[in-house]
C-alpha positions in Angstrom: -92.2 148.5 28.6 -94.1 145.9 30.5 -95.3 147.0 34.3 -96.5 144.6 36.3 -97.5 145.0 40.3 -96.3 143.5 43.5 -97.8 141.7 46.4 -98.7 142.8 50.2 -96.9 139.8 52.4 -98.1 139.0 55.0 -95.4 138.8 58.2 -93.5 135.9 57.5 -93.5 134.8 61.1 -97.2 133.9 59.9 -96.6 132.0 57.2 -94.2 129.9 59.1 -96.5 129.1 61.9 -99.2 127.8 59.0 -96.2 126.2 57.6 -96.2 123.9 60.8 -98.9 123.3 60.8 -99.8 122.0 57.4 -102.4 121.9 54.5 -104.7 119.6 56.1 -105.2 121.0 59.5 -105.4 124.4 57.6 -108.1 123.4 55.0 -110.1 121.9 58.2 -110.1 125.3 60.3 -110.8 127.2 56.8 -114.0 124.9 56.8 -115.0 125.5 60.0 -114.9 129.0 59.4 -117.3 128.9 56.2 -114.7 128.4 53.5 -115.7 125.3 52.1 -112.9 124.4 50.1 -109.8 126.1 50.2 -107.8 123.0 48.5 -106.4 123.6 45.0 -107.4 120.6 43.0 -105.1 118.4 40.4 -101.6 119.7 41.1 -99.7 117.3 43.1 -96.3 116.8 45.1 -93.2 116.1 43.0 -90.8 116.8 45.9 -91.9 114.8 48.8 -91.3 115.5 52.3 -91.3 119.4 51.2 -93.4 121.4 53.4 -93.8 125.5 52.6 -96.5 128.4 53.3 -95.7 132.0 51.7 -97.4 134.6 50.0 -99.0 133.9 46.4 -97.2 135.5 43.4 -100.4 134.9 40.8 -99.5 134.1 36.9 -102.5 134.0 34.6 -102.8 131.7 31.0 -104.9 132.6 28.6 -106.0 130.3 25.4 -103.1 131.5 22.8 -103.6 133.3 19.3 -100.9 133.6 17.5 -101.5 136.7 15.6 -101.0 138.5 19.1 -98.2 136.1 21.0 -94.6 135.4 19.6 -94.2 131.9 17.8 -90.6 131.6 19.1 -89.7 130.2 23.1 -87.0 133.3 22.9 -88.8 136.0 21.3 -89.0 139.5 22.8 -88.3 137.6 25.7 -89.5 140.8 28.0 -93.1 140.7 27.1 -93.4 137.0 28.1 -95.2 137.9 31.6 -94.2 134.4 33.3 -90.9 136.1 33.3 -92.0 139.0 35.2 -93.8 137.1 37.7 -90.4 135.8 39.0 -89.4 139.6 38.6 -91.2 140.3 41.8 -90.1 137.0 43.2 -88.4 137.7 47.7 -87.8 135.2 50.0 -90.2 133.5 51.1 -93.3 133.7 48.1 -94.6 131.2 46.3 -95.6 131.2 42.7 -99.3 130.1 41.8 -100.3 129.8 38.0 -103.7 129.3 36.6 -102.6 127.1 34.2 -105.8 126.1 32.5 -104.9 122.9 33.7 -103.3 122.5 29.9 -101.2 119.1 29.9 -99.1 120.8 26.6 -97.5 123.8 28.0 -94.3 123.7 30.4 -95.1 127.0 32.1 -91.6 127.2 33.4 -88.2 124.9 32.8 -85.0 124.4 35.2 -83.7 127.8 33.8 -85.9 130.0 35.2 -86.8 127.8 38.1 -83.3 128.1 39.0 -83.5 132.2 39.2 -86.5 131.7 41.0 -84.9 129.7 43.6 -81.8 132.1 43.7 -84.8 134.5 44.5 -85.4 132.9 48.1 -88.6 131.2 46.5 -90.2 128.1 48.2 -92.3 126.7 45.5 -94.7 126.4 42.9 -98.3 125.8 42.2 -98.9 125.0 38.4 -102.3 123.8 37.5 -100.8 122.5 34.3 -97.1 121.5 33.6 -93.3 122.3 33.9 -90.8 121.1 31.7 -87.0 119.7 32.9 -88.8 118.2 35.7 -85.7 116.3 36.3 -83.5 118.7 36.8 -86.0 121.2 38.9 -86.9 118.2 41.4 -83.1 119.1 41.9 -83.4 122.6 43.0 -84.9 122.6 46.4 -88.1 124.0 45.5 -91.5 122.5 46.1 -93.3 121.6 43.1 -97.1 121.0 42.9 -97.8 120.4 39.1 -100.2 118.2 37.3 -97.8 116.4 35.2 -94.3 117.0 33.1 -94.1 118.0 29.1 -91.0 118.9 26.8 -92.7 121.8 25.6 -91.9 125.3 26.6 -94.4 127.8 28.0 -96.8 129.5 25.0 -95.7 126.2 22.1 -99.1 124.9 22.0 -102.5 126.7 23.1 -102.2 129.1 26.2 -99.7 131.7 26.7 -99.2 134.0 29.7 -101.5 137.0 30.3 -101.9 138.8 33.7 -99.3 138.7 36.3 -100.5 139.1 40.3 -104.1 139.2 39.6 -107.0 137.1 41.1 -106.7 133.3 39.3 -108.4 130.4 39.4 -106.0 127.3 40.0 -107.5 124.3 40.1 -111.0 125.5 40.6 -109.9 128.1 43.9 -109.8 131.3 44.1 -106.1 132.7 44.8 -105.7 136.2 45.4 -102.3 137.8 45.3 -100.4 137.9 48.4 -103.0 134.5 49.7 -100.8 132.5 52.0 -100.6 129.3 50.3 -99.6 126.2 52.8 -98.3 123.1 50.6 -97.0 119.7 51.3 -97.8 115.8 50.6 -101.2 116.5 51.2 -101.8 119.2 48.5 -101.7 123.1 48.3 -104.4 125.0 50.3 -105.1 128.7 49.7 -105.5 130.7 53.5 -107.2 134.2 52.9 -104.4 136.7 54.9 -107.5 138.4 57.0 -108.0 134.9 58.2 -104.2 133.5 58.8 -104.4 134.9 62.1 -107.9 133.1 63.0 -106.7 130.0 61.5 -103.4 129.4 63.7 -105.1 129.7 66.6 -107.2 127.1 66.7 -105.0 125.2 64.6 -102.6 125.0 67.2 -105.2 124.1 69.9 -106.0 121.2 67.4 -102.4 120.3 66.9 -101.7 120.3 70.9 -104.7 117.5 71.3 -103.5 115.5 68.6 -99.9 115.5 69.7 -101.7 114.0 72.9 -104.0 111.5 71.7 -101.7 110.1 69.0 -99.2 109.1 71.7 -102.6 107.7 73.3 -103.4 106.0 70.2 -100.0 104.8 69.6 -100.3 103.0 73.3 -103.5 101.3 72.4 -105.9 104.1 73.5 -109.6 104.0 73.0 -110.0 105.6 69.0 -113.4 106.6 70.8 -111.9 108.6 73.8 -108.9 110.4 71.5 -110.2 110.7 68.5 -111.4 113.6 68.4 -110.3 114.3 71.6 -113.6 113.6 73.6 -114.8 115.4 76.9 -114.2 112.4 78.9 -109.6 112.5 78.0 -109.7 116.5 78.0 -108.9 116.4 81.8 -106.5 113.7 81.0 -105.3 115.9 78.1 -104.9 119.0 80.1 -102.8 117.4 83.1 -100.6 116.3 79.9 -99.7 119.5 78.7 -99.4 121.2 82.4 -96.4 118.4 82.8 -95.1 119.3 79.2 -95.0 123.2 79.8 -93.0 123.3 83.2 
């Protein structure tokens, strides 16, 4: 029998709030604070418009031999771990596979995507492919893949290996139970310890930018609002005194 661990979420009221504020904003504050790159490279946005943060559920691929891995998609189907990743699946996670970033393999099709979305799950991170890509754009998941195949999970070179373990997609380190924040922009990995670090000033940074983009949008000076300069902060300050009564 196959035993496979669970994840520590973080509060969801956390993952919301980084939700909201977005992969951009959150790979710039994760900079600032000595993570240089947070940014999981080569999956892309297939549902646009879709904006998610949750906890990671990890799924690992390894190169396939096939004296050890079953030939046939439907083979002991229960020791085919990127089933058991969705095992695990509660509302709110998100699923991020280290892929190999293999262009052959459909790590998971509309089937399973499906249960996964019954699950409460927001979305995907595949550094590689899904298959039925079609039919999944359907489901009201987010999907940040590098492309689409036919071919099901283990049918050409990698199969799945490790389930919630540290991976590597797209060159970043995910741990499980990472918050990852996804949208147009990409999928950026946020260490839990510093979730709580990162909203704070994020939302700082959000306030001034609400401010100087209806500046900008008037025909403010780009040199005054952006950034927010030490000249407008005054002006930026009176703003949000008026907003919060």
């Amino acid at each position: 029998m196959v035993e496979t661990h669970d994840i520590v979420r973080p509060p969801a009221e956390l993952s919301a709030a980084l939700a909201a504020i977005g992969s951009a904003t959150a790979s710039a504050e994760l900079s600032r604070m000595g993570i240089r790159s947070a940014f999981i490279r080569g999956p892309v946005s297939v549902t646009p418009g879709v904006r998610v943060a949750g906890p990671a559920l990890t799924l690992q691929f390894l190169p396939k031999r096939e004296d050890l891995y079953p030939a046939d998609e439907y083979e002991e189907p229960e020791k085919q771990l990127h089933r058991h990743v969705m095992y695990h699946a509660q509302p709110g996670d998100m699923i991020v596979v280290d892929a190999r970033g293999d262009m052959g393999s459909g790590v998971f099709g509309e089937m399973m995507l499906t249960y996964f979305k019954g699950r409460g799950g927001l979305g995907v991170v595949v550094d590689g492919c899904l298959r039925d890509v079609g039919e999944a754009k359907e489901l009201g998941l987010g999907l940040w893949i590098r492309g689409a195949t036919p071919n099901f999970h283990a049918q050409t070179d990698i199969v799945p290996a490790a389930v919630n373990v540290p991976v590597a997609c797209g060159g970043t380190l995910v741990e499980p139970g990472d918050i990852v924040v996804a949208d147009d922009d990409g999928a950026v990995v946020v260490p839990v310890k510093l979730a709580p670090a990162v909203l704070a000033v994020a939302q700082e940074h959000a306030e001034w930018e609400e401010f100087s983009r209806m500046r900008l949008a008037e025909g403010g000076d780009l040199r005054r609002y952006y950034p927010l300069s030490d000249e407008a902060r005054p002006e930026y300050e009176q703003w949000r005194a008026e907003r919060d009564r």
